[in-house]
C-alpha positions as CSV (number, residue, x, y, z in Angstrom):
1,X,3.0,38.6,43.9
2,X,6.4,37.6,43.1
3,X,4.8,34.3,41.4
4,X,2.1,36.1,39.5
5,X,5.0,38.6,38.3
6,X,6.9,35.4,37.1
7,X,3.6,33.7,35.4
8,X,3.0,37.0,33.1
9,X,6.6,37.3,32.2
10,X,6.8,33.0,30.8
11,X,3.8,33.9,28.9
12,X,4.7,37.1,27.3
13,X,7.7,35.1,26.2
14,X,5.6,32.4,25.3
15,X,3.4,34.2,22.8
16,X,6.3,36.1,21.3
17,X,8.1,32.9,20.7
18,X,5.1,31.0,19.1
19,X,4.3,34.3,17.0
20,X,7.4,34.0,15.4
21,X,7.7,30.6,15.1
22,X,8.0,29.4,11.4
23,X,8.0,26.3,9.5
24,X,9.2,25.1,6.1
25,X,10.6,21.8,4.3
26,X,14.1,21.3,2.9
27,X,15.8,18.8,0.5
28,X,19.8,17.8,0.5
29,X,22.3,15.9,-0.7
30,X,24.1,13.3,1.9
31,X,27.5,11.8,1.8
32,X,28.2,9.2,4.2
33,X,30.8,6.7,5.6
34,X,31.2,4.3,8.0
35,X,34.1,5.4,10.5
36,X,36.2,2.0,11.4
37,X,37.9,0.2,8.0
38,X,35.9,-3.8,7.4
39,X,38.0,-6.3,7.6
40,X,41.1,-3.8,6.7
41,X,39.3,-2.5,3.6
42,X,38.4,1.3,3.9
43,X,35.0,2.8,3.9
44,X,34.5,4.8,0.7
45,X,31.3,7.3,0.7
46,X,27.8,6.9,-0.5
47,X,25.7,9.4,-1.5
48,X,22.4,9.9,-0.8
49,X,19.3,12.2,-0.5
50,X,17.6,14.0,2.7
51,X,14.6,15.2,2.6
52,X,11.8,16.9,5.5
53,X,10.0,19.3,7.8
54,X,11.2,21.8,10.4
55,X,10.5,24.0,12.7
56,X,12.4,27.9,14.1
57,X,11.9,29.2,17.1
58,X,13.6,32.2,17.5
59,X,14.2,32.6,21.3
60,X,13.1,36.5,22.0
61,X,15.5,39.1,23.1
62,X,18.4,36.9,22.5
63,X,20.3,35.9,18.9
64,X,19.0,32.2,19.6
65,X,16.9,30.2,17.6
66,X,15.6,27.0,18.4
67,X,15.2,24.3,15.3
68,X,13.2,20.8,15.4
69,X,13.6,18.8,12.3
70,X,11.8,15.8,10.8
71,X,13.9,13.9,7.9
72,X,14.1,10.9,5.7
73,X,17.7,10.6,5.1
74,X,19.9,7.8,3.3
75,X,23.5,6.8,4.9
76,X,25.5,4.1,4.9
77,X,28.6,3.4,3.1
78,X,31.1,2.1,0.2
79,X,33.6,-0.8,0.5
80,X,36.2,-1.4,-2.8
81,X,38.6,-4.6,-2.2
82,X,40.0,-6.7,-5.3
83,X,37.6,-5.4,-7.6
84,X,34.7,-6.0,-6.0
85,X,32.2,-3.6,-4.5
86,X,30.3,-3.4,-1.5
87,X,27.6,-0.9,-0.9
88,X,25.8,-0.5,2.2
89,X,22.4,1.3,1.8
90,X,20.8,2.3,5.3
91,X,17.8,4.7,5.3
92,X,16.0,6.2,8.5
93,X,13.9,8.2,9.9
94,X,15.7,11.3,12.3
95,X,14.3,13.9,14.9
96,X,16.9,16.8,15.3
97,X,17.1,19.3,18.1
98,X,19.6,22.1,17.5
99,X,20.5,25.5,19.2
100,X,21.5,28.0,16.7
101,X,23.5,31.3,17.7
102,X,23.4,34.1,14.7
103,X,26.2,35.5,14.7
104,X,24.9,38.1,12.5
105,X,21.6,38.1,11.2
106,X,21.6,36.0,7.9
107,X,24.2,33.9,9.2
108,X,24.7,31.2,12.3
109,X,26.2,28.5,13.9
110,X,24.8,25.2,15.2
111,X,24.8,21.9,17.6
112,X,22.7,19.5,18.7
113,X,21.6,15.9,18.4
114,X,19.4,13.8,16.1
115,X,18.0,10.2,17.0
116,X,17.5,7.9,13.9
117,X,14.6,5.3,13.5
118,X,16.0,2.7,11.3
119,X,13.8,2.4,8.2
120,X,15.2,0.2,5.9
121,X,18.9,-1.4,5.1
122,X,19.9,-3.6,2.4
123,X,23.5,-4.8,1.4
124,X,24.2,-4.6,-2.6
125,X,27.3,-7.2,-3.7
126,X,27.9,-8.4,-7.3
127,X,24.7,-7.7,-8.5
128,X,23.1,-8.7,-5.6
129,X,20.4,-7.1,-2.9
130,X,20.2,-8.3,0.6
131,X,17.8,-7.1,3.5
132,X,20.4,-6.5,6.5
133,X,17.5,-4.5,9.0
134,X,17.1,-7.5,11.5
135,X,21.1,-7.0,11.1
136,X,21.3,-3.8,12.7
137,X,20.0,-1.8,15.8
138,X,17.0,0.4,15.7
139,X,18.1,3.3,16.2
140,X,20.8,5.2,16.0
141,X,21.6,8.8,18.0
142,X,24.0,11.6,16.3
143,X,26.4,14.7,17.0
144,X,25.4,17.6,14.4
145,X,27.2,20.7,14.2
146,X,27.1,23.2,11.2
147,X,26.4,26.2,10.0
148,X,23.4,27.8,8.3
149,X,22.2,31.1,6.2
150,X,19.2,32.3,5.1
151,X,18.4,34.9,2.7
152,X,14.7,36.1,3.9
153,X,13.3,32.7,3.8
154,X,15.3,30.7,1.9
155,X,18.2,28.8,3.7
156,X,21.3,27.1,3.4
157,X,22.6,24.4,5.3
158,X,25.8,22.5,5.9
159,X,26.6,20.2,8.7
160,X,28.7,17.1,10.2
161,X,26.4,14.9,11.4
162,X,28.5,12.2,13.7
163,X,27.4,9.1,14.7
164,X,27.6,8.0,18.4
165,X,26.7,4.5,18.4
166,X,27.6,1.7,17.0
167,X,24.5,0.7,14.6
168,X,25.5,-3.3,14.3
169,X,23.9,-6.0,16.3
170,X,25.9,-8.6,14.3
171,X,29.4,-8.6,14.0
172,X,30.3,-7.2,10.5
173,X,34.3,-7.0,12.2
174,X,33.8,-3.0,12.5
175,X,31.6,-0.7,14.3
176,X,29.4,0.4,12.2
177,X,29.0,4.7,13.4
178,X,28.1,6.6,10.8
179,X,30.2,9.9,9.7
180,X,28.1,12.2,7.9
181,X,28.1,15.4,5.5
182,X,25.2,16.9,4.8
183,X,24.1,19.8,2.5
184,X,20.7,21.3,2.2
185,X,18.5,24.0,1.2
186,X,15.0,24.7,2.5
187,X,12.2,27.6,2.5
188,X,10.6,28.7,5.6
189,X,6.4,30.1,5.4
């Protein structure tokens, strides 16, 4: 009894969760660093663009929601020594997991981790484009926390995403972890 009792209630919660699951896309501007100086020169920021898909599963009962994400997003970072520039352009793929409390109904507060699938990475010096992929590790796993609001099903997004490994395989004299601002806005359907 005691089992059956435990069965109905997982799938009451199950069908209230999926029936107010939503989805949507959002779009962002990115602004990124590496966190260790090159060679004593300092990381400046590059900017670059997010894009993707995601899903909210508000958890029933409780001011949880659940969030999956999907994005394209460009990283990497700027070096300036003696004149010269040094730009390093890395783009992947990441799958986020956060947990969202509301702390009131239009606005919360999140955490979670993303894992990144390098897709491409070139180096840009004096005019010059070089494919550094084979250069750097595969993947990459991240640290987000941030905050979000939404004003019926538009929202507004703005998080740290920290980088937890180090992305080089070669050795470019720094550890290459990403430190990461990111604002976004989406719609959910």
């Amino acid at each position: 009894m005691k089992k059956m009792l435990m069965i109905v209630i997982l799938m009451v919660l199950a069908v209230s969760m999926v029936s107010a699951t939503q989805f949507g896309v959002k779009a962002g501007l990115v602004m990124s660093k590496f966190t260790e100086d090159l060679e004593g020169v300092e990381p400046g920021v590059n900017t670059g663009l997010l894009f993707g898909g995601m899903i909210h599963m508000p958890l029933p009962a409780l001011p949880l929601t659940i969030i999956g994400e999907a994005n394209y997003i460009q990283k990497g970072a700027k070096y300036e020594a003696l004149g010269e520039e040094l730009l390093f352009n890395t783009n992947y793929i990441e799958l986020t997991a956060l947990a969202k409390y509301n702390i009131v109904p239009m606005v919360g507060i999140y955490a979670g981790p993303s894992w990144g699938f390098l897709a491409s990475a070139e180096l840009e010096s004096d005019g010059e484009t070089t494919d550094i992929k084979d250069d750097l590790k595969g993947s990459e796993m991240s640290l987000n926390i941030g905050a979000q609001g939404n004003l019926g099903p538009i929202l507004l997004d703005g998080r740290f995403n920290m980088g937890l490994t180090d992305n080089s395989d070669e050795d470019f004299g720094a550890k290459l972890k990403t430190s990461t601002f990111i604002i976004s806005a989406g719609i959910l359907f």
